[in-house]
C-alpha positions in Angstrom: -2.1 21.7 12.6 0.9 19.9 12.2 2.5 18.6 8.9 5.4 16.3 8.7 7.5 16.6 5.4 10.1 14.0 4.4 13.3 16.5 3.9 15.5 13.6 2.4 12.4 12.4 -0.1 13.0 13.4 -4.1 16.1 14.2 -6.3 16.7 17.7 -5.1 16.6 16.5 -1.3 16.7 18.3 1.3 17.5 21.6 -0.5 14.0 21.9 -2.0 11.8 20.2 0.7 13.8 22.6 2.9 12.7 25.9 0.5 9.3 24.7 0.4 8.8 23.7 4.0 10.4 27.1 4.7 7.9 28.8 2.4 4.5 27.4 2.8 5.4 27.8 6.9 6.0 31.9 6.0 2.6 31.9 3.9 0.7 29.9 6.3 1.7 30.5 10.0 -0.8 28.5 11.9 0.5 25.6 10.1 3.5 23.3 12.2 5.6 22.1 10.2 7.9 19.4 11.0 10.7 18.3 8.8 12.6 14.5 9.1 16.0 14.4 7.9 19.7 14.5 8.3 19.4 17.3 11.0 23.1 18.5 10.2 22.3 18.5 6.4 18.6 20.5 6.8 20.6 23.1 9.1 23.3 23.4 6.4 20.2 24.0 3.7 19.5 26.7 6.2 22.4 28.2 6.7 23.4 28.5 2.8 19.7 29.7 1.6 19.4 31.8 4.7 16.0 30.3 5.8 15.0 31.0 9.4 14.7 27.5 10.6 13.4 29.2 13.8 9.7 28.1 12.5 10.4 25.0 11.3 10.9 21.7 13.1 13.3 19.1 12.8 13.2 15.8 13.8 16.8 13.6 13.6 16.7 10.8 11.3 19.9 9.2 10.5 18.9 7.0 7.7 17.3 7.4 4.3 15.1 5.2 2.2 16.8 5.8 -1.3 14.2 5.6 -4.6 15.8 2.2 -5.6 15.6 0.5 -2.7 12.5 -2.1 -2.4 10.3 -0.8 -0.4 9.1 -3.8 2.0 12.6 -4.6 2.8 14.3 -0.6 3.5 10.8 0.0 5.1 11.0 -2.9 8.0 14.8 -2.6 7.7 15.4 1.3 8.5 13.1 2.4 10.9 15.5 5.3 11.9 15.1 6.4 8.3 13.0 9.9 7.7 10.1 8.2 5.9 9.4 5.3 8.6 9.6 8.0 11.8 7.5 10.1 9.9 4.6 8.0 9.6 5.7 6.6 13.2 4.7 9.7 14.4 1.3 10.3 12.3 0.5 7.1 13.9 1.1 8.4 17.2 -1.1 11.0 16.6 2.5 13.6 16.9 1.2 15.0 13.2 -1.8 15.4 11.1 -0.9 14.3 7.9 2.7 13.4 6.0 4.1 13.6 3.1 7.2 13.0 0.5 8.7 13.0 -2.6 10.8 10.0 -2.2 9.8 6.2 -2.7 6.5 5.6 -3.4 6.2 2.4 -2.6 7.8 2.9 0.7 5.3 5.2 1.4 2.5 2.8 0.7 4.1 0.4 2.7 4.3 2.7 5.6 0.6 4.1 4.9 -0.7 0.2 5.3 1.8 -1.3 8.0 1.7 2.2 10.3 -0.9 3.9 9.9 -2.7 1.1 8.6 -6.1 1.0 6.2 -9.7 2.6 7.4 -12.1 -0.7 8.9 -13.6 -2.0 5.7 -11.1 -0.2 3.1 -9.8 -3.5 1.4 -7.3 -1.5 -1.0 -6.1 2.0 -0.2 -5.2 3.6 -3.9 -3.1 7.0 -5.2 -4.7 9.6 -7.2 -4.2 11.9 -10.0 -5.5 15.3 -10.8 -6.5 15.3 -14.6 -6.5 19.0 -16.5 -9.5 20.1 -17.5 -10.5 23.3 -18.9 -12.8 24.5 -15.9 -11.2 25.7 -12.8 -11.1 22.3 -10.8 -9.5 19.3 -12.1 -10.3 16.3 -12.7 -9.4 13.4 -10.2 -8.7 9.7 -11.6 -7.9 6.4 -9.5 -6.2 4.3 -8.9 -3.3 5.4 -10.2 -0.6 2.7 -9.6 -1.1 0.9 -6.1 -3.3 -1.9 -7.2 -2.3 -3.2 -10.4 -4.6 -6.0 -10.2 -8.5 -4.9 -9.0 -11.9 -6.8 -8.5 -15.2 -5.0 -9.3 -15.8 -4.3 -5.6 -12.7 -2.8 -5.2 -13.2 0.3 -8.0 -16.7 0.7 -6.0 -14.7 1.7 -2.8 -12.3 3.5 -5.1 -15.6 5.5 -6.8 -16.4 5.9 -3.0 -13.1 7.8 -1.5 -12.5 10.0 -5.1 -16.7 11.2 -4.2 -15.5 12.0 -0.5 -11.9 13.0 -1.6 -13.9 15.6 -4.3 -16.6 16.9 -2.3 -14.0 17.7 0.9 -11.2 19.5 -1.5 -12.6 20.5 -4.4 -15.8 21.6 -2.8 -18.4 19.9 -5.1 -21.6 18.4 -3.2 -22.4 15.6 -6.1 -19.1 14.7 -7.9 -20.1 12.9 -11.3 -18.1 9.2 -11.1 -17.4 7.9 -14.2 -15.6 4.0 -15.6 -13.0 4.1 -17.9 -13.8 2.0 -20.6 -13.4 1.3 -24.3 -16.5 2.9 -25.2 -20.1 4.6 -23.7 -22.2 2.2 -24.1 -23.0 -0.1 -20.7 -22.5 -3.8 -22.7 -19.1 -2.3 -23.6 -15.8 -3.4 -22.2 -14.0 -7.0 -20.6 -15.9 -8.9 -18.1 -14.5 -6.8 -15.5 -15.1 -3.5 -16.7 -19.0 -4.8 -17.4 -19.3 -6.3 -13.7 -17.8 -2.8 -12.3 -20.2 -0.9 -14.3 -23.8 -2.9 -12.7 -21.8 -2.7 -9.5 -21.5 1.4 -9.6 -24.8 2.0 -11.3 -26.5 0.4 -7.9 -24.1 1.7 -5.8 -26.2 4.5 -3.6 -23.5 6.3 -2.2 -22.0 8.0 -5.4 -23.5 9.9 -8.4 -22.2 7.1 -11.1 -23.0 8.9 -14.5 -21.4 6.1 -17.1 -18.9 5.0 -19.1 -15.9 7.2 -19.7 -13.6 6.8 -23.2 -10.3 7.5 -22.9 -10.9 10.6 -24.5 -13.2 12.0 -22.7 -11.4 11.8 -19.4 -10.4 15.6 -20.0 -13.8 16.8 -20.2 -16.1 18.5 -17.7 -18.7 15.7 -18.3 -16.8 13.6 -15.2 -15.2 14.3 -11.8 -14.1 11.3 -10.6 -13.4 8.3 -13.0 -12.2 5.0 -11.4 -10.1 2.3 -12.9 -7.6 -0.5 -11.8 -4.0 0.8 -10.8 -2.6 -1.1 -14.2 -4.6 1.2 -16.3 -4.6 4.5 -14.7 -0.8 4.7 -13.7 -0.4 4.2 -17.6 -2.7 7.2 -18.5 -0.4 9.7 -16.6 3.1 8.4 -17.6 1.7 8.9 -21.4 0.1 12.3 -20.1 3.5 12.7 -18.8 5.3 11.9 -21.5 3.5 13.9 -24.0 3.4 17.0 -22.3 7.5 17.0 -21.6 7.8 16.2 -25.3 5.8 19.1 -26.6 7.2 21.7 -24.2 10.8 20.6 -25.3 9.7 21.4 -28.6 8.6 25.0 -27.7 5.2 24.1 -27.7 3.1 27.3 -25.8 -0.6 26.6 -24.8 -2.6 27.7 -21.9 -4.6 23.8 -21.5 -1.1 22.3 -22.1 0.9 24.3 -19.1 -2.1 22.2 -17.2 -0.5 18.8 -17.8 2.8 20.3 -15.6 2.3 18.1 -12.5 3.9 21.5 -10.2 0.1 23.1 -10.5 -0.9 20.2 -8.4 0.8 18.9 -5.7 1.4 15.4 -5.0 -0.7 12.6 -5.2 -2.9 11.5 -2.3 -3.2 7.7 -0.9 -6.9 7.6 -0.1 -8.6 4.7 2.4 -5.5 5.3 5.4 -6.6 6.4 8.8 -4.5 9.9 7.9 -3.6 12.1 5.2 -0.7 11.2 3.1 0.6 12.7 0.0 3.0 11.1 -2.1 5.2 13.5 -4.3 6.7 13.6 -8.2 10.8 12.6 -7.4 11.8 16.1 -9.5 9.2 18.1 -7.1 10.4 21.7 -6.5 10.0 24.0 -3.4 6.8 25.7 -5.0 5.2 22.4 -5.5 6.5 21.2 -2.2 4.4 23.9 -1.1 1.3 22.9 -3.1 1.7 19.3 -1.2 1.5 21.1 2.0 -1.9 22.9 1.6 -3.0 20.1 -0.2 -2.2 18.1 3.4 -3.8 21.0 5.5 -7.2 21.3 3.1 -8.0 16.9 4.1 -7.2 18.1 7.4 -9.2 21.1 7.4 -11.8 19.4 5.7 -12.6 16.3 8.2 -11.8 14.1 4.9 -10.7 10.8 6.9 -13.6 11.1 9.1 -15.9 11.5 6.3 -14.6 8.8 4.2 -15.1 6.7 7.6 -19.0 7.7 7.2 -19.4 6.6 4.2 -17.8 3.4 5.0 -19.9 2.7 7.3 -23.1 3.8 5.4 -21.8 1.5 2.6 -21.8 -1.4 4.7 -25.1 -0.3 6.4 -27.0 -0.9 3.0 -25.2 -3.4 1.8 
């Protein structure tokens, strides 16, 4: 199996996609992993952190896509860059699945122009694990890549979180739930109403209701769906809140769950590959997260089961 990491993606770049690279390639030897980067500067990381770069690989990139750069424009612009040869290569079939910490919306771009969108996907999305007090978190969708959603397109996102669920967190009937503005099905804008009859005769997904916001933290739902607007607010306030409280000292077992390190990076969902998009201040250990999180879709046959259900979709539709 081979994983590409961007070693120039994030604000501690390459140092600590170098570490973790290094690391998760020491923990888990049958995985390849294949770093893309200034070669001279991920030799350098080496050299200074004494990390055997014997089992990693490097590909040359002279150019990086910096986090403030817009993303259409550095992505068709620098195709030399570390982010566009990566996905280049996924393409190709030269990796598995890729990943970064860098700009997100250049890795969307590169997810929908490169590797491109599954047949019948109209909007890939980015998820977000949400801490719950059982042992598997909670997933919610979209999280930022569609700001602006039709009913139809929160089914297919109900769709990909079930097949996302079932392949990593190992659950055979995910319960999907609607964020809303309360339980009842009458509830809620004109949008959120025409989602709901949509996912209650939807026969691919185990659509249990309306979710508050909450409730989103509780074990009654797996999967809850909303537009990209909505959720991406939810986890900057999540965000927010629990930075604020551990400045201030505050110790708690459910609260250490809101630190975004336990779980990786973020995955785009409804692209012909894995891809995992990383927090900018993501650390070697997390890094490392990111990677088995790439391996476990691989592992799992994810991509080729969300094309299933695609097509099942469309058969009964």
């Amino acid at each position: 199996m081979k994983i590409g990491v961007d070693a120039m993606g994030g604000d501690f770049a390459p140092l600590e996609a170098v570490k973790g690279a290094s690391l998760a390639a020491r923990v888990h030897s049958h995985y390849q992993i294949v770093l893309y980067g200034k070669k001279d500067e991920i030799l350098s990381v080496c050299s200074n952190e004494s990390i055997d770069s014997s089992n990693l690989s490097i590909v040359d990139c002279p150019s990086v896509i910096e986090m403030g750069e817009h993303p259409v424009k550095a992505f068709s612009s620098k195709q030399d860059s570390s982010i566009a040869r990566g996905f280049q290569h996924l393409a190709q079939g030269q990796l598995d699945a890729f990943l970064s910490a860098g700009n997100t919306g250049a890795m969307l771009v590169g997810s929908l122009m490169t590797v491109k969108a599954i047949p019948g996907i109209d909007r890939p999305c980015l998820t977000a694990a949400i801490p719950r007090l059982n042992n598997h978190p909670g997933l919610l969708l979209d999280v930022g890549a569609n700001a602006d959603c039709k009913p139809e397109h929160l089914e297919q996102f109900a769709m990909l979180g079930s097949v996302f669920y079932r392949s990593v967190y190992k659950v055979d009937q995910p319960k999907v739930g609607l964020l809303n503005i309360g339980e009842e099905e009458e509830k809620g804008s004109i949008f959120t109403r025409a989602t709901h009859t949509m996912l209650k005769n939807t026969a691919n997904i185990n659509f249990v209701g309306n979710v508050e916001g909450r409730d989103i933290f509780s074990d009654d739902f797996d999967v809850v769906v909303c537009d990209g607007f909505t959720g991406n607010v939810i986890i900057k306030v999540c965000e927010g809140m629990y930075y604020r409280l551990a400045k201030r000292g505050v110790q708690d077992e459910f609260l250490d769950k809101f630190n975004f390190k336990h779980y990786g990076g973020s995955s785009i969902l409804g692209v012909n590959a894995p891809v995992i998009v990383g927090h900018g201040i993501t650390k070697a250990d997390t890094f490392v997260k990111m990677i088995e999180l790439a391996a476990e879709e691989v592992e799992s046959g994810m991509i080729q089961k969300i094309k299933e259900a695609v097509s099942a979709s469309q058969a009964t539709s």
